[in-house]
MARVOMI-864969 format. One line per 3 residues: number of its first residue (from 1); their letters; for each residue x, y, z of C-alpha. Coordinates in steps of 0.001 Angstrom, whole numbers, plus 500000, padded with zeros to 6 digits. Example, Ala and Ser with C-alpha at 12.3 -4.5 7.8 and 13.67 -1.06 7.14 Angstrom:
% MARVOMI-864969
1> AS> 512300:495500:507800 ~ 513670:498940:507140
***
This chain:
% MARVOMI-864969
1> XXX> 481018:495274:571303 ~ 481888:491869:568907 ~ 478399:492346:567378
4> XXX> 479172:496379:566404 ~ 482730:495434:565725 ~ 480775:493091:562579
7> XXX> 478414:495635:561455 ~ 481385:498086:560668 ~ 483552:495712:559211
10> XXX> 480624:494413:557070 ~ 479707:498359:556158 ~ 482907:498724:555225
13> XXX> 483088:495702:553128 ~ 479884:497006:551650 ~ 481400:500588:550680
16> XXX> 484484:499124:549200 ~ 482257:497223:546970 ~ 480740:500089:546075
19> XXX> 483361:501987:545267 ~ 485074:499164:543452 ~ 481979:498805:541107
22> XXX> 481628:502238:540160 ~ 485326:502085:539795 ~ 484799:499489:536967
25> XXX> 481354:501104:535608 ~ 483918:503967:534637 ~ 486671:502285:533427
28> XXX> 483975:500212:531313 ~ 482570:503926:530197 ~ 486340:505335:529342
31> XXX> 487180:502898:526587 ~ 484937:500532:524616 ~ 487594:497819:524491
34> XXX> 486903:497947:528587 ~ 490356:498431:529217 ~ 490213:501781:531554
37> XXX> 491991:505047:530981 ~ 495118:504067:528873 ~ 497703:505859:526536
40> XXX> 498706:504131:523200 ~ 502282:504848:521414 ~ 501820:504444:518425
43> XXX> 504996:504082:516158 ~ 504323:506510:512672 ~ 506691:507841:510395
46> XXX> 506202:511392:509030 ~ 503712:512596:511723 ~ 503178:516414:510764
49> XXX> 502509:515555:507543 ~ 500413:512844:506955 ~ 496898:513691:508251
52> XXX> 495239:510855:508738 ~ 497286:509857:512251 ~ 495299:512637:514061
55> XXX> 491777:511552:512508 ~ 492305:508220:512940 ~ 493186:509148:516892
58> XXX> 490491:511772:517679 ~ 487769:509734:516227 ~ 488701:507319:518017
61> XXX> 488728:509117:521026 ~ 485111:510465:520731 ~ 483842:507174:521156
64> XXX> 486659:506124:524207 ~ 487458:509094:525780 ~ 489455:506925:528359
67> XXX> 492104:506742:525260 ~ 494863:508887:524927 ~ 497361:508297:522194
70> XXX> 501152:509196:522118 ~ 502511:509376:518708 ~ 506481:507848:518400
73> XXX> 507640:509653:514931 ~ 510518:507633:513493 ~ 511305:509344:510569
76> XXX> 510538:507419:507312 ~ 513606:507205:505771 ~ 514777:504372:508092
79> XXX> 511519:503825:509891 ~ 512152:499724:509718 ~ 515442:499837:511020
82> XXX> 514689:502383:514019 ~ 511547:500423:515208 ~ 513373:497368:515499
85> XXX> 515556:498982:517141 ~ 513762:500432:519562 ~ 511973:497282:519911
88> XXX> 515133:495206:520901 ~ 514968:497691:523617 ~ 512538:497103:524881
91> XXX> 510762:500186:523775 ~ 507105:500801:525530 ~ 505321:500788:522031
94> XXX> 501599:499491:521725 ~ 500883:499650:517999 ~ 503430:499317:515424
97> XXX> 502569:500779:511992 ~ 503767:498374:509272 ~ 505418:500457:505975
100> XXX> 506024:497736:503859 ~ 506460:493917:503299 ~ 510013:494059:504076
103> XXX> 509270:495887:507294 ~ 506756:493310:508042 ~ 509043:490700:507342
106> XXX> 511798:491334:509268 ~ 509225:492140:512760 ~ 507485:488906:512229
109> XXX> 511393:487097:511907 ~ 512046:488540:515477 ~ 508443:487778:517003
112> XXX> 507638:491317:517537 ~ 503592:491000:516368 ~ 500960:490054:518242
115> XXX> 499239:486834:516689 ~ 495642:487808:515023 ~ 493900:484889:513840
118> XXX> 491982:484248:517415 ~ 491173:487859:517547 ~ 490033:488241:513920
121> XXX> 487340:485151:515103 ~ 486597:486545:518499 ~ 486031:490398:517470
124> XXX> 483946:489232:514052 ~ 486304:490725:511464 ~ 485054:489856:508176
127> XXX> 488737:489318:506203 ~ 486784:489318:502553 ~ 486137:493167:503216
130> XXX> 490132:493394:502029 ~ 490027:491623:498998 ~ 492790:488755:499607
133> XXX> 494954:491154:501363 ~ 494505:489382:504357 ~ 495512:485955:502905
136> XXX> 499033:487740:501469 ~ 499759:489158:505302 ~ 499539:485344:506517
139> XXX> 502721:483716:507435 ~ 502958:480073:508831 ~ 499132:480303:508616
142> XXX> 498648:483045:511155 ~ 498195:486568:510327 ~ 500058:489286:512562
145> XXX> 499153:493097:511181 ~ 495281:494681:509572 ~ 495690:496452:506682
148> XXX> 494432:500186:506697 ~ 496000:502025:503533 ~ 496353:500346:500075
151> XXX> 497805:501826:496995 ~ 497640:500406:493698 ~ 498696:500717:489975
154> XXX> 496616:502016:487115 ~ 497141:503881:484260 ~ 497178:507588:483474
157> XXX> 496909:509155:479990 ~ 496535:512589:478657 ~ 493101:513313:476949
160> XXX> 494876:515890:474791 ~ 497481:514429:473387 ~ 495145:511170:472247
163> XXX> 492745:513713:470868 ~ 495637:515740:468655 ~ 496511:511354:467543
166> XXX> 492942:510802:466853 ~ 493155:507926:468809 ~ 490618:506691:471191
169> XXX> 491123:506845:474653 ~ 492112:503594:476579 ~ 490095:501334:478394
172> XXX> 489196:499710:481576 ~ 489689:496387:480207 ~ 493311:496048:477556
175> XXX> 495154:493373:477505 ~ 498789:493931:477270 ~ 499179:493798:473407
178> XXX> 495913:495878:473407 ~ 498291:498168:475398 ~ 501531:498072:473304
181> XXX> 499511:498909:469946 ~ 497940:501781:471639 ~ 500583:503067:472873
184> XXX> 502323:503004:469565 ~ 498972:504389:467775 ~ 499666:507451:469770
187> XXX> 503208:508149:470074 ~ 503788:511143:467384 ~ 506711:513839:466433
190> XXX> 510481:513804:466790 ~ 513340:515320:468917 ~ 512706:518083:471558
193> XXX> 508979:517849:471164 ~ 508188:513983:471063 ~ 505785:512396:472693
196> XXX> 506161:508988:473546 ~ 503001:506361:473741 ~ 503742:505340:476995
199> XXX> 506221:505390:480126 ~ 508306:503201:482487 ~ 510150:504441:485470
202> XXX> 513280:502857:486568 ~ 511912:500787:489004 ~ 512432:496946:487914
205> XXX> 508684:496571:489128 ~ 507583:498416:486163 ~ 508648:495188:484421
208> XXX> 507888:492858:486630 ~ 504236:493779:487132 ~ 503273:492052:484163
211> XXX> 504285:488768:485015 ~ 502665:488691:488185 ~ 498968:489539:487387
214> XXX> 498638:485555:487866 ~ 499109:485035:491923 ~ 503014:484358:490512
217> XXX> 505755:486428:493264 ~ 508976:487433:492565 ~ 510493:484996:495163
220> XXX> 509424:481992:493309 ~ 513011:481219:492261 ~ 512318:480766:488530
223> XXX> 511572:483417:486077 ~ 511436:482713:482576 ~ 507617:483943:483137
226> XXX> 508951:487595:482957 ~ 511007:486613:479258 ~ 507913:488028:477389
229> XXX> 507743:490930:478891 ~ 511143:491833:478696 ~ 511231:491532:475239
232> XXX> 508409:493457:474579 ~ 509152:496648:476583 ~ 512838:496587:475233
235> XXX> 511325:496350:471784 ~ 509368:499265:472771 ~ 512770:501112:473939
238> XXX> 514099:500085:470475 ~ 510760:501197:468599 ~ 511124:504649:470037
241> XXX> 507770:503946:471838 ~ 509137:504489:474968 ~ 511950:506652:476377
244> XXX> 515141:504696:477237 ~ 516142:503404:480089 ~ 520183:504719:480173
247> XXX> 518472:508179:479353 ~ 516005:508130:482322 ~ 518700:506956:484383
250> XXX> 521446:509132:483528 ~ 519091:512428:483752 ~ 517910:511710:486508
253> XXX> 514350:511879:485023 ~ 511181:511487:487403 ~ 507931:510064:485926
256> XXX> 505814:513325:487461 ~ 507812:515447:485168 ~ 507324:513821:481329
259> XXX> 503536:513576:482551 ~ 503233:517068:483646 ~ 505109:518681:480860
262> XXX> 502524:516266:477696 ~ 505824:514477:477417 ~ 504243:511452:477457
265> XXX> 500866:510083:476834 ~ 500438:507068:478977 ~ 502117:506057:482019
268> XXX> 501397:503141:484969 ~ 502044:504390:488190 ~ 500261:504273:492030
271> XXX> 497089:505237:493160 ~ 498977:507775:495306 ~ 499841:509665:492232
274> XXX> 496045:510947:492050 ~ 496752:513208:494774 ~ 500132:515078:493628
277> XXX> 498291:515374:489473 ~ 495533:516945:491167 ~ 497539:519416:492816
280> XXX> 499513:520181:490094 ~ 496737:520736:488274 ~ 495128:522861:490759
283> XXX> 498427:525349:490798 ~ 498520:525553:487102 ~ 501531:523467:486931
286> XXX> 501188:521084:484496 ~ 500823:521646:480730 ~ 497604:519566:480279
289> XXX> 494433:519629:482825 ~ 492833:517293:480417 ~ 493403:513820:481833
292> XXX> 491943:510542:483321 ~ 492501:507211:484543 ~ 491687:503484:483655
295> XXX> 492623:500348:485163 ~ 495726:498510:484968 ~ 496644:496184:481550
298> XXX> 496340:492215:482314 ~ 497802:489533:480449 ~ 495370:487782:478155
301> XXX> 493074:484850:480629 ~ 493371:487985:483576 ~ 490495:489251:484733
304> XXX> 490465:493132:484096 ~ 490770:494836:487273 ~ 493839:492973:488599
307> XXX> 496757:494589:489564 ~ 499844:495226:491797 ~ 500160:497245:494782
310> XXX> 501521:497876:498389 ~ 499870:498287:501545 ~ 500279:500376:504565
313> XXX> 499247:497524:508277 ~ 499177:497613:512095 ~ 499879:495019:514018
316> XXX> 500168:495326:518084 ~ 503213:494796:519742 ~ 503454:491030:521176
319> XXX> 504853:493143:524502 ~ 502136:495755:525041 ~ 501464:496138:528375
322> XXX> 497722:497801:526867 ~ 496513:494575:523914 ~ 493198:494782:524312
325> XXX> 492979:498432:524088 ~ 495583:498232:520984 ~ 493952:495322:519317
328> XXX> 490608:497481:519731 ~ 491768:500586:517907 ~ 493411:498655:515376
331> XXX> 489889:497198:514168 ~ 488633:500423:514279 ~ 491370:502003:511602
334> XXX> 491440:498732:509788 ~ 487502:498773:509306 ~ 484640:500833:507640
337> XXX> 485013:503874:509650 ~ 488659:503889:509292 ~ 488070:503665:505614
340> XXX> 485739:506636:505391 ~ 488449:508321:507636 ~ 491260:508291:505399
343> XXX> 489442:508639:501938 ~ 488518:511951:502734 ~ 492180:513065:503534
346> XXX> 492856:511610:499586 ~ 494622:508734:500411 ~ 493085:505037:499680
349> XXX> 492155:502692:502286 ~ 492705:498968:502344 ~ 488665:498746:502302
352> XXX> 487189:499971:498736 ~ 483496:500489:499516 ~ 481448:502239:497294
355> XXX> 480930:504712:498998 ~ 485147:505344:500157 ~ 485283:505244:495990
358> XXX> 482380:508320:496187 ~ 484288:510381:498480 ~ 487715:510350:496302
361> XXX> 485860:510436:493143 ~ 484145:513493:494472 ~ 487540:514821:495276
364> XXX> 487660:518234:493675 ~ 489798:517899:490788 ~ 489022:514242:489830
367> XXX> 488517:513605:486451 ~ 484710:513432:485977 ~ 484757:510433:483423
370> XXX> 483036:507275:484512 ~ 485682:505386:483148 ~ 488140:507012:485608
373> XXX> 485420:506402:488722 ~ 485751:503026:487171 ~ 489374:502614:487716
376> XXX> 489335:502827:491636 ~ 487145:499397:491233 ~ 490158:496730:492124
379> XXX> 489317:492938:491572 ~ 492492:491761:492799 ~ 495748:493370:494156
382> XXX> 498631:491710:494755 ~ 501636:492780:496842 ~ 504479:493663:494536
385> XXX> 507054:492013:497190 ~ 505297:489383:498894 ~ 505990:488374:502794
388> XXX> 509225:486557:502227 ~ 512278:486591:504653 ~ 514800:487005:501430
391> XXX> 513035:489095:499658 ~ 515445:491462:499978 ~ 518409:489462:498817
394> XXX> 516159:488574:496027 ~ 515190:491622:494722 ~ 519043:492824:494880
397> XXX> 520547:489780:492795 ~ 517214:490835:490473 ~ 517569:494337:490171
400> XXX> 520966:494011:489143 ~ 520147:492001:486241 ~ 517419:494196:485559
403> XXX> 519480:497194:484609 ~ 521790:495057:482375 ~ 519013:493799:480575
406> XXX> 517503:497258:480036 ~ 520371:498905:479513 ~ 521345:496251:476451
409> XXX> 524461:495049:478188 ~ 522817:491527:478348 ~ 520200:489422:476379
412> XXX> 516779:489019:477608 ~ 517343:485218:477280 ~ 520812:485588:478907
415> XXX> 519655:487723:482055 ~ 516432:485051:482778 ~ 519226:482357:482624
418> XXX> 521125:484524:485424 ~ 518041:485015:487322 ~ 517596:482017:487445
421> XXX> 521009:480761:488410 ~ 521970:483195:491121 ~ 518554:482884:493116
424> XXX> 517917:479129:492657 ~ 521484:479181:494464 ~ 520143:481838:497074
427> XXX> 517525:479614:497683 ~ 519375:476775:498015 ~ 517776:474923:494389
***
C-alpha cells in the first residue's frame, strides 16, 4: 500500500509539472516580453482623434496576442496636471505618455518614471537612432521616458508670391542675415494687399530660436546671447518686413491664416504644420497651392540642418504592477517599426530613417521639390524648453519681458538687463 501510495503521489507530481510547463510555454507564446496575458493602461490625451494610439496597440498585438491595452484619455488641455493626479492616487497606470518637457519635468520631480539606462543596455537600444534626443531626456545622468513623436521647425514659403518678386526661392542652407535680406527682397505692395517677407507668431520662441541653434537653453540664467536677435526682428517690425507684434496680438491673428490667404511669403513654424497646409490645400482653402519647404535658418558657424523642436516620450510607471511587459511595448513604439507606424498616419516620429522621410514625402499633397524632401533631413534638434525643474518660472519672468520688448515699451538692451536680473535672482545668482 506505502509503495502505490508513492507511485500516485509521484504521478501526480509528474502531471503538475506538466501542466505547469505548458502553463509557461503559453504565457511565453502570449507576449514576447514573456510576461503572460496582461492589460496595459496607457495614459493618452485626445484618444479619438489621434490615430496612431490604435496602430501603435494593434500592431503590437499581432505579434503578443497575450497583450491587451486599456487606453486612460485625460483630455489634453490639462493632461499634466490630471496624470499626476491620478498618479498621487495611486492610479493603476502602466505607461505614461509624456506631452512635453514640463510634463516630464514635474513626473521625474515626484519619482513617477521608471529608470531606463539598465534597460536601454540590457534590451540593445541603440540611443544614436534619435539624434541627441536621448542625451536632452537625461536627468542626474539617467534617462526615464523613449521618445516616439518629434516635431520640428522649418520654414514655409509661397512659390507664387517669390515668383510675382522675381526672387529666388530660399534654401536649405541660409544663414540668418541670408534670411533677413530675403525676406526683405520679397516683401512687396502696401495696405490691404501687402505681403510681408516673412512671419513671427506671438510665441516668444519665435525669438528665442535663434539664439539657441548653439546647444545654449533658455534656463541658462544669462541672456545677452538673444540681444542680436532682438534687434534684428524688431528692426524688421520697424522696416515693415514683418507684421507687428501689438497688431497680431490685438487681432487675434493666427499664423495658418496670413499663410493661407498669400499674406505672407515666408514663415517658421512646426513640422506638424505639413499636415493642416496639406489639407487646406486639398479642400481648396487656401489662396496659393504653390508652396514648399526648406530647412530652418542657423546662425553663421551652425551647421545647416539644426533646429528647435519638441518631442512627444513614454516612460513606464515606476509602480506598474506589468514593467516588463510596459518596458517591452515601449521599445517597440520608440523604435523602427514604431517609426514606420506613425509616418504613415502624417505625423513625424522621433526616428528619421530614410525611408519614414519616403513615406511622408510620398504623402499625397507634399510638395514634390527635392529641396522640400530635403527639409525633413534634421542634423540636430534641440528641445525648445529643456528638462529643467523651473522652467516654468523661467519662461514666465521671460515671456513677460518678451512682450514689452516687442511691443516697444522697453529697449532691447533694457529688457536683456531685466532678464537677466529677475532670473539670476530666480536662480539664486
Amino acid at each position: 500500500m506505502r509503495n502505490k501510495m508513492i507511485l500516485v503521489l509521484l504521478a501526480i507530481t509528474v502531471l503538475c509539472a506538466q501542466v505547469f510547463a505548458a502553463g509557461n510555454s503559453q504565457s511565453g507564446a502570449a507576449s514576447a516580453s514573456g510576461s503572460g496575458p496582461v492589460t496595459l493602461k496607457w495614459s493618452v490625451w485626445d484618444y479619438s482623434t489621434t490615430a496612431y494610439y490604435d496602430d501603435f496597440a494593434n500592431a503590437y498585438k499581432a505579434k503578443n496576442p497575450g497583450v491587451q491595452f486599456e487606453f486612460i484619455d485625460l483630455g489634453s488641455a490639462d493632461y499634466n496636471t490630471v496624470l499626476l493626479t491620478q498618479l498621487a492616487g495611486g492610479a493603476d497606470l502602466d505607461l505614461l505618455t509624456v506631452k512635453d518637457i514640463a510634463g516630464y519635468s514635474n513626473m521625474l520631480r515626484q519619482n513617477r518614471l521608471e529608470p531606463l539606462n539598465s534597460y536601454i543596455r540590457s534590451a540593445n537600444i541603440d540611443t544614436r537612432q534619435y539624434g541627441g534626443i536621448i542625451e536632452q531626456l537625461t536627468f542626474n545622468g539617467e534617462a526615464y521616458a523613449l521618445p516616439f513623436r518629434s516635431d520640428f521647425y522649418i520654414i514655409y514659403y509661397n512659390k507664387d508670391l517669390f515668383d510675382r518678386a522675381g526672387v529666388p526661392y530660399p534654401t536649405n542652407d541660409m544663414t540668418l542675415d541670408q534670411y533677413d535680406a530675403l525676406a526683405r527682397r520679397v516683401t512687396q505692395g502696401s495696405g490691404a494687399s501687402k505681403v510681408y517677407g516673412t512671419h513671427y507668431h506671438t510665441w516668444p520662441f519665435m525669438v528665442w530660436h535663434f539664439g539657441l541653434m548653439d546647444g545654449r537653453t533658455i534656463t541658462d540664467g544669462t541672456y545677452d546671447f538673444l540681444a542680436p536677435h532682438y534687434e534684428r526682428v524688431v528692426k524688421q517690425q520697424d522696416d515693415g518686413i514683418v507684421m507687428g507684434y501689438s497688431t497680431i496680438r490685438t487681432s487675434g491673428t493666427h499664423y495658418s491664416g496670413v499663410f493661407f490667404n498669400s499674406q505672407i511669403a515666408m514663415m517658421h513654424m512646426g513640422s506638424w504644420f505639413i499636415a493642416t497646409q496639406i489639407a487646406t490645400v486639398a479642400r481648396g482653402e487656401a489662396s496659393s497651392t504653390n508652396w514648399g519647404i526648406v530647412k530652418y535658418p542657423h546662425p553663421a558657424g551652425v551647421q545647416a540642418g539644426t533646429t528647435l523642436g519638441s518631442v512627444t516620450g513614454i516612460g513606464v510607471n515606476r509602480n506598474s504592477r506589468n514593467k516588463d511587459a510596459a518596458l517591452d511595448f515601449m521599445k517597440f513604439i520608440s523604435g523602427p517599426e514604431g517609426a514606420a507606424i506613425i509616418a504613415k498616419t502624417g505625423n513625424f516620429p522621433a526616428i528619421m530613417s530614410p525611408e519614414v522621410i519616403n513615406t511622408i514625402a510620398s504623402t499625397p499633397g507634399f510638395p514634390s521639390d527635392a529641396n522640400s524632401r530635403e527639409a525633413l533631413n534634421v542634423y540636430q534638434n534641440y528641445f525648445e524648453r529643456p528638462v529643467n525643474e523651473r522652467m516654468a518660472d523661467i519662461e514666465d519672468i521671460l515671456g513677460e519681458i518678451h512682450g514689452d520688448i516687442m511691443i516697444k515699451n522697453t529697449s532691447v538692451a533694457d529688457g536683456i538687463k531685466q532678464m537677466n536680473q529677475r532670473v539670476g535672482s530666480l536662480l539664486g545668482k
